[in-house]
N, C-alpha and C positions, 0 to 999 in steps of 0.2 A: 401492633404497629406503635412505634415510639413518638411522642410527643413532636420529637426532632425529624423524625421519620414525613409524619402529616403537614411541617410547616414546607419540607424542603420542596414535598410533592405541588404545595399550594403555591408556592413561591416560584416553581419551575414552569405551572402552566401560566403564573401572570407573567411568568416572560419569556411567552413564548411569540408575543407578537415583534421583539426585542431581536430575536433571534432569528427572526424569517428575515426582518432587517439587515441583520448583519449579513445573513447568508446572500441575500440576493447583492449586495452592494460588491461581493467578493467571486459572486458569479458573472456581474457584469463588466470584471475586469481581470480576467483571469492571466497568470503571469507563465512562462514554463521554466522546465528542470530548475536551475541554482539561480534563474534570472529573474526573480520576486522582489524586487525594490519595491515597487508599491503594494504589493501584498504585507511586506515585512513594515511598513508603515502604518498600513492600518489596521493590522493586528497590534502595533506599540498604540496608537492614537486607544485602541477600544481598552486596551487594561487599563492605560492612565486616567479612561474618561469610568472605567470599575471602581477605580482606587489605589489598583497595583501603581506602586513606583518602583520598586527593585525591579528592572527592566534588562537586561544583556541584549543587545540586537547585535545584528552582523555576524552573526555563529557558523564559520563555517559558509562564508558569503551573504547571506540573507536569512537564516536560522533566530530565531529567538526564543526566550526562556524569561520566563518570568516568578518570581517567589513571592508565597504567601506564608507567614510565619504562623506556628499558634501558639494559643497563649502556654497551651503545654509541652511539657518534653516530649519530644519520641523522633522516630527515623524519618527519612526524606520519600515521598511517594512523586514519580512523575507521571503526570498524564500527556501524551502526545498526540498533537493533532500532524498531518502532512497539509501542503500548503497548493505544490505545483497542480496546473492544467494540463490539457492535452493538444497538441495540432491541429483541432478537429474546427472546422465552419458550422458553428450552432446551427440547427433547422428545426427548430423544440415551437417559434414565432413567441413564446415567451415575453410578454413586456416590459421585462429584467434582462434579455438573453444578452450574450455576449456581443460585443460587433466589433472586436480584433482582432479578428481571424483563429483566435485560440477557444479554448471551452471547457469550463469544469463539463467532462462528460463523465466523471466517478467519482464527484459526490466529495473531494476535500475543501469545496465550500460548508457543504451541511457539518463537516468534521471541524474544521474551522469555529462556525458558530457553535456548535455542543461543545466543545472543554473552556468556550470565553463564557457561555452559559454558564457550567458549572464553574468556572473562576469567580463569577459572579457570585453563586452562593455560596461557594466556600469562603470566600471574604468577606458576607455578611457574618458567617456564623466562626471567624479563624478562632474566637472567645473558646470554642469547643475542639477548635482543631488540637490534636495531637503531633506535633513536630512539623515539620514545611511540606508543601504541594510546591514542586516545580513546574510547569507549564510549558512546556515546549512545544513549537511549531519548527516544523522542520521542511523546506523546500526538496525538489527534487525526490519523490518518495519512486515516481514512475521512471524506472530505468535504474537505480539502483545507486546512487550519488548522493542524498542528499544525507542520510544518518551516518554513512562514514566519514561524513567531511567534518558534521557535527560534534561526532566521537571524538574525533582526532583535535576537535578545538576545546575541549575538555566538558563539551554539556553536560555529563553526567559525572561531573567533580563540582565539586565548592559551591553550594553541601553536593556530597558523596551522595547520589542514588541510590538506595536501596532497593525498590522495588519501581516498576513500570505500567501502567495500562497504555493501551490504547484500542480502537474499534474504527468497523468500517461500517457505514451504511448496506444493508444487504440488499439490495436490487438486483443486483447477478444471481440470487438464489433462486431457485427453482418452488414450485409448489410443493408444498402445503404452505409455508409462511406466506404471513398476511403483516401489510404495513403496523410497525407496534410492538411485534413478538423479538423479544430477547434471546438471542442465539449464543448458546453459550458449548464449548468442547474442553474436554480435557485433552484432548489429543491434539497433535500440531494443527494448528488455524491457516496455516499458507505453506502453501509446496517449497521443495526445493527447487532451486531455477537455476539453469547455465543456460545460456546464450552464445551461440559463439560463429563467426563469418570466418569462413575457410575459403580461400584465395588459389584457383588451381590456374599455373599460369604453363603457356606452351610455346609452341612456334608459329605467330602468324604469316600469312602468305596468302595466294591465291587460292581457290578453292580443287586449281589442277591439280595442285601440289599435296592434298590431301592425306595419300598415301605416305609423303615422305615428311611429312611436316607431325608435330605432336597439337592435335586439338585438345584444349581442354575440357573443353564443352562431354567430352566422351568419358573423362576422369570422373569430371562434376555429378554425369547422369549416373554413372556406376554406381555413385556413392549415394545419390538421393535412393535409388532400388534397395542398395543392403539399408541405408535405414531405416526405412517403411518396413522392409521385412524385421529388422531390429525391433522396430517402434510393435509389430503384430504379437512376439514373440515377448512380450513386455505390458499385457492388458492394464495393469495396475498403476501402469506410469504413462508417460506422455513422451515422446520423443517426433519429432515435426521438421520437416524442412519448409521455412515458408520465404525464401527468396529464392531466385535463380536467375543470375544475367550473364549473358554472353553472345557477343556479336550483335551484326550491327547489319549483314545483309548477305542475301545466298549465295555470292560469288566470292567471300572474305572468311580464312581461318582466323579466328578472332586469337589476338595474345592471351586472354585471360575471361577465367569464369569465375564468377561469384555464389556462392550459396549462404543462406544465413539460415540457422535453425534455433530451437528451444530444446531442453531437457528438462520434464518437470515430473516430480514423483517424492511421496512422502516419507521413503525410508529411505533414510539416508546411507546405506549400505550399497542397496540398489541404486541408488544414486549415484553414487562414487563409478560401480560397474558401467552404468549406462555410459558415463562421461568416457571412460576407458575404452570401452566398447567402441563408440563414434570415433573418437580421435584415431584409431586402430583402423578403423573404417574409411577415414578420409586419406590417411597417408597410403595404405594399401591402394585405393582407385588410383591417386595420382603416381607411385613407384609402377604400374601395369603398366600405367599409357606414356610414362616417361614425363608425367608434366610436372612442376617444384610446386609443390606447397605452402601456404603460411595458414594458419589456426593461431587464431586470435578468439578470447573470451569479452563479452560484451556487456553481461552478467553473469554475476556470481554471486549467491546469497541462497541463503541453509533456510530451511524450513519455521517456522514462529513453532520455539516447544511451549507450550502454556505448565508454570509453575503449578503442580498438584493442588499446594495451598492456597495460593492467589485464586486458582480456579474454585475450592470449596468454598473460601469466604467470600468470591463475588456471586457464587449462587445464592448464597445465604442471605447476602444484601438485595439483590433482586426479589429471592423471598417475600421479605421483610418488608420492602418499597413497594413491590405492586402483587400484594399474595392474591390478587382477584386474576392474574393472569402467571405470574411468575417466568418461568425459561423454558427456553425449547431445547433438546439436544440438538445440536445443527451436526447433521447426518444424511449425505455423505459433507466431507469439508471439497470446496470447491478446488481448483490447481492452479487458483491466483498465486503471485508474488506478493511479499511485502519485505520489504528491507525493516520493516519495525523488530524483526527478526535479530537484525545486529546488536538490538538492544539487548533483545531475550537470551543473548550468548553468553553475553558480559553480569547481565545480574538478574533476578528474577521477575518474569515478565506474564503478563496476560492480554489476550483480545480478542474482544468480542463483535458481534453484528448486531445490529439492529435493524430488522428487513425497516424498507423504504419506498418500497415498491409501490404506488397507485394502484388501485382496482383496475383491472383490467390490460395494467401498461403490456406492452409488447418490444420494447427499445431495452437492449441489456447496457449495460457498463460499456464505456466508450464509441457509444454511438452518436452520431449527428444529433440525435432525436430523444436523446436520454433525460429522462426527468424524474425527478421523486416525491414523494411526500411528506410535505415541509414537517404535516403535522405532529409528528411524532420527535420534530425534534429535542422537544423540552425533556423526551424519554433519557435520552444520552446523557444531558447533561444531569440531570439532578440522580442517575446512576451513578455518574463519576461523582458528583459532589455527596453523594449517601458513602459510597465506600469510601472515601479521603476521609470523613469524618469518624468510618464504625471502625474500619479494620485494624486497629489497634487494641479495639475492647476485646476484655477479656471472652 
């Protein structure tokens, strides 16, 4: 372990009380999708009150990016935190919890505090950095909005991106990990995802008129059956109808039924087929029963491939930072989404987990009652602030 190694780890747990601060200040006000005005403030407030002044806010609506220069040459590394909450009525009674109706219930408060952490010691130490760390927070990560908006308003130009991290708290993981342990894959870290609500609309009327009239409710259910059987025929993937509405009471053929499903699976070949497969599925049910169609996509976003190299040299750095516990293979990968993904298309990307789980919690990801454990947050950061610093050396 390097000189630079022992300071960063020493420097990470004394601010780690720093960091439970920030986290809970950004849990009790959580914002949703691209609508973070005061999220996007108090992540500007906390780099300037680091030292960061090269600040971009409004990226993309509420996006921000912040630069730490070094004193040496070399390429540009971003670390990206997400920012948005979720719809959910906290029930955690928490003395931080939220109380405006919304909720960090997955943890982009804790992701938040880790890369302002690590901002923090890469800007003690930029005298050693090699070329810039960009810093991005990015809204809207849930639903699939907020890194194309960003893209498109040039976050990863001026400096030019070269490489990516980012990581999720692992509370969704299942046993064996224990809050602490570093989760690292070479293999894609988040599924492919399609979303998409298909609209089967008919002829309403009486319920006399049954016979002569087109329900669509009967297209709809067809179509939920070949799925499921789709979805059986498909163990390795995920394929799910989880909406269904239609009508309104037993004497009324309702005009129209609604279905909304997910497509999730990590080859993206099968992938492709699945999507085909369903959409072939829904137009077939509704051409039988004579009801029109519309298929519309809700989400769309490709699997996070993890760069081979990025993946060897953030083992290495994990190593090297804590060789008394080192990484875990995280095996199976879950069939989360992450749009951090969009990154991983355009230039070379990695991400990891860090479980966060409490002894004994029982509340997954996106529950009323979800909560983590703060203490391992200093792990995250001084991870990302260790690799910004090595992955350059030879």
């Amino acid at each position: 372990m390097s000189e630079l190694t022992k300071i960063l780890r020493e420097e990470g747990e004394a601010l780690q009380p720093e960091l439970v601060a920030w986290r809970r200040a950004f849990h009790r006000e959580p914002e949703l999708k691209m609508d973070t005005p005061r999220t996007e403030a108090r992540v500007v407030r906390y780099l300037k009150e680091i030292g960061i002044d090269e600040i971009r806010s409004g990226i993309g609506g509420h996006g921000v990016a912040a630069l730490i220069h070094g004193a040496l040459p070399g390429p540009c590394l971003a670390l990206r935190s997400d920012m948005d909450g979720l719809p959910l009525t906290e029930e955690t009674g928490l003395p931080y919890a939220s109380v405006n109706g919304a909720m960090h219930a997955c943890g982009h408060d804790f992701h938040m505090a880790a890369v302002l952490g690590a901002a923090a010691l890469i800007f003690r130490h930029r005298d050693k950095l090699r070329g810039t760390v960009k810093l991005i927070f990015q809204p809207y990560e849930e639903g699939d909005g907020g890194a194309k908006q960003m893209i498109a308003d040039g976050v990863l130009e001026d400096p030019k991106v070269d490489a990516i991290l980012g990581f999720h708290n692992g509370c969704h993981l299942n046993s064996p990990y224990r809050a602490g342990d570093v989760l690292l894959t070479p293999k894609p870290s988040s599924a492919n995802i399609f979303a998409y609500r298909a609209v089967f609309r008919g002829e309403g009327g009486h319920v006399c008129l049954s016979r002569t009239r087109v329900n669509p409710l009967y297209a709809a259910a067809a179509a939920v059956t070949r799925i499921k059987e789709l979805a059986d025929a498909h163990p390795d993937a995920i394929s799910a109808v989880t909406v269904f509405q239609g009508g309104i009471r037993n004497n009324i053929i309702p005009e129209e039924c609604v279905i909304e499903g997910s497509i999730r699976s990590f080859d993206r070949a099968e992938h492709r087929r699945l999507r085909e497969e369903t959409a072939a599925i829904l137009t077939a049910a509704a051409e039988k029963q004579g009801a029109a169609l519309t298929l519309e996509p809700t989400i769309d976003v490709m699997s996070t491939e993890n760069d081979p190299a990025l993946f060897r040299r953030f083992a290495a750095v994990t190593e090297d930072v804590y060789p008394e516990s080192g990484w875990t293979l995280l095996d199976p990968v879950s069939f989360i989404g992450e749009d951090f993904a969009r990154y991983a298309d355009l230039i070379p990307g990695f991400y990891f987990y860090l479980c966060a789980r409490p002894e004994g919690a029982t509340y997954p990801l996106h529950s009323p009652k979800f909560v983590l454990d703060e203490s391992v947050l200093h792990k995250a950061s001084v991870l990302f602030a260790s690799f910004a610093l090595k992955w350059c050396e030879d």
